[in-house]
C-alpha positions as CSV (number, residue, x, y, z in Angstrom):
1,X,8.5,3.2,12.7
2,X,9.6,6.8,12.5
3,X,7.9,9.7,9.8
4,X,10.5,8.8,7.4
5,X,10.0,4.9,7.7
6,X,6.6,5.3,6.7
7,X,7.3,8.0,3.9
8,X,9.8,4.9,2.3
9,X,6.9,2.5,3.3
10,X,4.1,4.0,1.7
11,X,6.1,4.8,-1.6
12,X,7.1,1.0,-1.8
13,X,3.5,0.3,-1.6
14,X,2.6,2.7,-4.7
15,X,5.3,1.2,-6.9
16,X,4.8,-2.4,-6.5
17,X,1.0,-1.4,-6.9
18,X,2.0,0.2,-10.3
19,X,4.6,-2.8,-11.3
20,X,1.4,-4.8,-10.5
21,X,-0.8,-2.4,-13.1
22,X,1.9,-2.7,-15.7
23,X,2.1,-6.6,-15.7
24,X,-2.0,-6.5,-15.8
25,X,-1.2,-4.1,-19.1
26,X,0.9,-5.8,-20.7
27,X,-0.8,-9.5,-19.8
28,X,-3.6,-7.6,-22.2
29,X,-1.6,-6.3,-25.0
30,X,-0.7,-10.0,-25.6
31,X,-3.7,-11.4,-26.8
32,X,-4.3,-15.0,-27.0
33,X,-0.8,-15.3,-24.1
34,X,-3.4,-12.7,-21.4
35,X,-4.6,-15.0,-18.4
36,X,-5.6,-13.9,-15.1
37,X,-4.1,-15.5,-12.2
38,X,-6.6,-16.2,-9.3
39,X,-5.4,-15.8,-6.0
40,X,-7.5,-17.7,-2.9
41,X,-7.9,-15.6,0.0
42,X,-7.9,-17.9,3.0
43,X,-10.6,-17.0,5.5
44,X,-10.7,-18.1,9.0
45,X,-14.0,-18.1,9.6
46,X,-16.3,-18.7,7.0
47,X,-20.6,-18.6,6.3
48,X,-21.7,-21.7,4.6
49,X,-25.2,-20.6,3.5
50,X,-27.2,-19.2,6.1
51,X,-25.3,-20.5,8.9
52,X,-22.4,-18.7,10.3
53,X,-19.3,-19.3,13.5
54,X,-20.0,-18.2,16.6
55,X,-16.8,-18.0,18.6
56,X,-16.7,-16.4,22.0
57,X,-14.3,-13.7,22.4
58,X,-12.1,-15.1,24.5
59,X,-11.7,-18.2,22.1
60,X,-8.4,-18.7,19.6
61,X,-8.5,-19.2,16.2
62,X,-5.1,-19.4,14.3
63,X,-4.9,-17.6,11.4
64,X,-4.1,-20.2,9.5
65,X,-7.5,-22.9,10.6
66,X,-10.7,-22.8,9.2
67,X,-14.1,-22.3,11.0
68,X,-16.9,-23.2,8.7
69,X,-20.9,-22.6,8.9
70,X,-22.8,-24.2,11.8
71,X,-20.0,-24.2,15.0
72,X,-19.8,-23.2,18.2
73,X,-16.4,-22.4,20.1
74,X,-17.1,-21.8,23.8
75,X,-14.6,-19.4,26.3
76,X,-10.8,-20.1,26.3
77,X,-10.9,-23.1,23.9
78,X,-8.2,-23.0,21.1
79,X,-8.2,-23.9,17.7
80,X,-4.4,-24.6,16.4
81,X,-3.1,-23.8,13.1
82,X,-4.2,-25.6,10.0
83,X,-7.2,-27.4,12.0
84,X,-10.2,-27.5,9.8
85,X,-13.8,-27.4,11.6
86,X,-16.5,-28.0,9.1
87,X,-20.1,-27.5,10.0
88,X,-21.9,-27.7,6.6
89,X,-24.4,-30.7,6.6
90,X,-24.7,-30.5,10.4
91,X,-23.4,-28.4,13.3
92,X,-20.4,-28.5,15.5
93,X,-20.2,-27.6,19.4
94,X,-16.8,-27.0,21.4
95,X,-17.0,-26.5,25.1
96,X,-15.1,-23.9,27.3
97,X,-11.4,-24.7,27.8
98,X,-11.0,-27.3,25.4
99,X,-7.6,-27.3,22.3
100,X,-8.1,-28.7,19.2
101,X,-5.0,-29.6,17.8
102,X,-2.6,-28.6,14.2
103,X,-3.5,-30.2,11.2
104,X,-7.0,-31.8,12.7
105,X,-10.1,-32.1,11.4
106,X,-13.4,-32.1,13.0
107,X,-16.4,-33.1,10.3
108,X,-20.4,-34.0,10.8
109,X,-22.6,-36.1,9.1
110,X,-26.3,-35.4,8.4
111,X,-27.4,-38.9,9.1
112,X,-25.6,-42.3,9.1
113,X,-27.4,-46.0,7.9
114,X,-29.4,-46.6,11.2
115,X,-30.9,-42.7,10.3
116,X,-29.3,-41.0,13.9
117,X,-28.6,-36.9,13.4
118,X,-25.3,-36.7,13.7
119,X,-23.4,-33.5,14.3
120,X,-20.4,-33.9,16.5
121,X,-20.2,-32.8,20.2
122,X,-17.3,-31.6,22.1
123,X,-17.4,-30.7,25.5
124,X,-15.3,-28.9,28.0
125,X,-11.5,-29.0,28.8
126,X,-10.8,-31.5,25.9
127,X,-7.7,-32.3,24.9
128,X,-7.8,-33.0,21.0
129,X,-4.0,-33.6,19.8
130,X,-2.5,-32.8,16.5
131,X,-4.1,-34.9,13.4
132,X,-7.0,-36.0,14.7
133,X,-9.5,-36.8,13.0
134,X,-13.1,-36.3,14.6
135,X,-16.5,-37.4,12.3
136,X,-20.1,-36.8,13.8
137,X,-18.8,-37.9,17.4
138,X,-19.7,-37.1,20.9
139,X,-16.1,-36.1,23.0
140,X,-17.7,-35.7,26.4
141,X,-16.0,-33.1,29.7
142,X,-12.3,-33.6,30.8
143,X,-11.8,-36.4,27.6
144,X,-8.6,-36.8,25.5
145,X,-7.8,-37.9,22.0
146,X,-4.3,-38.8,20.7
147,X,-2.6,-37.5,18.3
148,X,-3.5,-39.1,14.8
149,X,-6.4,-40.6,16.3
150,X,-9.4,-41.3,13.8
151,X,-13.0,-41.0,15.5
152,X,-15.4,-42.5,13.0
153,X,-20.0,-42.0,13.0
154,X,-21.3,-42.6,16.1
155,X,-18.3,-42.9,18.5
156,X,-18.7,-41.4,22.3
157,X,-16.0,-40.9,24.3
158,X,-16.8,-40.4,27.9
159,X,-15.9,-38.5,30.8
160,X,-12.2,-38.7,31.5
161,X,-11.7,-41.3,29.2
162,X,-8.5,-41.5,26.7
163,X,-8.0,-42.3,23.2
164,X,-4.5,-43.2,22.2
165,X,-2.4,-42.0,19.7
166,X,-3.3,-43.5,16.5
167,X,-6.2,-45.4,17.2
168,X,-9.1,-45.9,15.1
169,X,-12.1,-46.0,16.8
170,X,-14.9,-47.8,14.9
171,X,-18.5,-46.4,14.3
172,X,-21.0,-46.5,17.0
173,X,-18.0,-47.0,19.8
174,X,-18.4,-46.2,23.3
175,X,-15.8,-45.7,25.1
176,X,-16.4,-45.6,29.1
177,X,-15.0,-43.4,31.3
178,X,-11.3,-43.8,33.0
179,X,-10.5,-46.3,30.0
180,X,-7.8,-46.0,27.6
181,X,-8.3,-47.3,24.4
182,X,-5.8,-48.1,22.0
183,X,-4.9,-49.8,18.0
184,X,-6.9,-50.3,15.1
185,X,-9.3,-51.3,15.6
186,X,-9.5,-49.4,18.5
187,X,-10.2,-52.2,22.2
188,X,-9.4,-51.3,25.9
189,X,-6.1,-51.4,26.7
190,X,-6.2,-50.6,30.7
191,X,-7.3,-48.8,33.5
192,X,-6.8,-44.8,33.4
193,X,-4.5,-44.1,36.4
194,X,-4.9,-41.2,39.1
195,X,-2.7,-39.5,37.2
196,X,-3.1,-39.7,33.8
197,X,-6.6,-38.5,34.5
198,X,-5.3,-35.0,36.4
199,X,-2.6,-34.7,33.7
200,X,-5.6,-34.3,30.9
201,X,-6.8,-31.6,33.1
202,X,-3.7,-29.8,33.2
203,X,-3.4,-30.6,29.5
204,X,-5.9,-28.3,29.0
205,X,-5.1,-25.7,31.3
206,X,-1.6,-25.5,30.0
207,X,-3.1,-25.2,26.3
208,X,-5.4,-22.2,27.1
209,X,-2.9,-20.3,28.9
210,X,-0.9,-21.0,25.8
211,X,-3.6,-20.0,23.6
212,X,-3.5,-16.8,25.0
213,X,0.6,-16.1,24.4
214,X,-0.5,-16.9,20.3
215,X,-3.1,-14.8,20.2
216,X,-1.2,-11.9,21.7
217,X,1.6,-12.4,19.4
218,X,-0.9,-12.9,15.7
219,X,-2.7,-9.8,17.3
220,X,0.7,-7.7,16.9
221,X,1.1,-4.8,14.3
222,X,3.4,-4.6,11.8
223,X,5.3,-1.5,13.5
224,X,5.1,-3.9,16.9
225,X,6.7,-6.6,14.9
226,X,9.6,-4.5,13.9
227,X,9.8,-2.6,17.2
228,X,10.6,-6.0,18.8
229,X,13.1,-7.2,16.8
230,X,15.5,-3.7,17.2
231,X,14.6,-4.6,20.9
232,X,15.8,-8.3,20.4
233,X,18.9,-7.1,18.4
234,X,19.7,-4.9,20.9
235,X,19.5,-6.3,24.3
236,X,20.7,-10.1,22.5
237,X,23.6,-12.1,24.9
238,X,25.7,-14.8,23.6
239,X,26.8,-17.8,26.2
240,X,29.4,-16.8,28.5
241,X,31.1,-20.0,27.6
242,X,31.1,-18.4,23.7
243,X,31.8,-15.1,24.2
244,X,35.1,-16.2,26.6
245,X,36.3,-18.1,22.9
246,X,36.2,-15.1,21.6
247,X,37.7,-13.2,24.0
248,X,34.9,-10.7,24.7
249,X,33.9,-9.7,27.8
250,X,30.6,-8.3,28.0
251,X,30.1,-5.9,31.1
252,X,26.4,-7.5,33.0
253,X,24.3,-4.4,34.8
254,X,23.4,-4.7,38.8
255,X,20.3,-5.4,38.4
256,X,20.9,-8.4,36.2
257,X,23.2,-10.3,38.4
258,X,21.6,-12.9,40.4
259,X,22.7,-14.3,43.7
260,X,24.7,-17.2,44.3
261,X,22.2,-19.2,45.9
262,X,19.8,-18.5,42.9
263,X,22.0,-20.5,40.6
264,X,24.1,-22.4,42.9
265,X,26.5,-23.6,40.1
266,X,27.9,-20.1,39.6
267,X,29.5,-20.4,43.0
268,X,31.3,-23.1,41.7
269,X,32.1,-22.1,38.2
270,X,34.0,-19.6,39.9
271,X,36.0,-21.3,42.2
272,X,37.0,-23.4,39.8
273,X,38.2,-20.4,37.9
């Protein structure tokens, strides 16, 4: 944004603040008809009390979750947009590596009816998909949970083991390691194969690699925002297939045209030509 973009910007900031004065003025001169609107100002990590977030630096934390009180977030885990993690009555540990879902929520209890401290553990590279529900649980190393799955007091879920999508597991469950478990309520379904076990791995290196392309983007300034779309505008190309229906030819530079045996059906879509 050039000198005069930011001239234009700042004086659009100064009248909507004084359109915003005047509606405050006039709200009063009404009388009985004033009220004062409230406005919530999300926060992504948030004190409860005396205890506060600790999040490595290398962690991510959409803008839009929320990181309450007494929790832990270890190196390179992510914590997806609209996931709540509330540690209020108890505390919350995430490992190094591990994703935590959209739209899930990881909760604590302070005790349950046999009197066990429950605050709910979740180790490393742990896959955690979108809607989860996690309450005062231990998620041990290289684990996965489904998405929608509901993880009630109690449950522990071992060491490469996998929770389906959906399932309810029941307080107090444990679920062994290389088992997939699956329905409500939640019973073994089968053996984990060779497989499925290195694919949670991946799971979770594809997430934090992930993680870190979101939290270059929500890191971007305004002026980086803007900079990017000119860039987009400018250096956009419609489908050859398209721009031929229209009869434009659109001249490709040098250095853009790949070889034959790169994309071998160019060769072809030629010939036929």
């Amino acid at each position: 944004m050039g000198t005069l973009g930011r001239v234009i910007y700042t004086v659009g900031f100064w009248i909507r603040e004084t359109g915003q004065a005047v509606d405050r003025l006039g709200s009063r001169l009404q009388g009985n008809y004033y009220f004062q609107e409230q406005l919530s100002r999300h926060r992504t990590l948030m004190n409860i009390f005396d205890k506060a977030p600790a999040v490595d630096k290398d962690a991510f934390v959409a803008p839009s979750a929320s990181v309450i009180g007494d929790v832990h977030i270890g190196r390179g885990s992510s914590i997806w947009y609209g996931s709540v993690l509330r540690g209020d009555v108890n505390s919350i540990s995430v490992g190094s590596g591990t994703n935590i879902q959209d739209n899930s929520l990881v909760h604590v209890a302070k005790s349950n009816l046999s009197g066990k401290v429950l605050p709910t553990i979740i180790g490393n590279n742990v896959t955690v998909g979108h809607s989860a529900v996690i309450h005062g649980c231990t998620v041990e190393d290289d684990a996965f949970v489904g998405m929608g799955a509901i993880l009630l007091d109690g449950v522990v879920v071992e060491k490469n083991a996998m929770v389906a999508a959906g399932a309810l597991v029941r307080q107090n469950t444990r679920i062994p390691s290389g088992e997939v478990w699956a329905g409500n309520p939640a019973k073994f379904l089968r053996k984990l194969t060779d497989e499925e076990i290195a694919f949670i791995s991946q799971s979770a290196i594809n997430y934090t690699n992930l993680a870190q392309v979101h939290a270059a983007e929500n890191s971007k300034s305004c002026d980086e925002i803007e900079f990017e779309k000119v860039l987009r505008k400018k250096f956009a190309r419609s489908d050859e297939d398209y721009d031929s229906m229209l009869g434009v030819v659109r001249e490709i530079p040098p250095e853009l045209i790949l070889p034959d045996n790169v994309l071998p059906g160019k060769a072809e879509k030629a010939l036929k030509k």
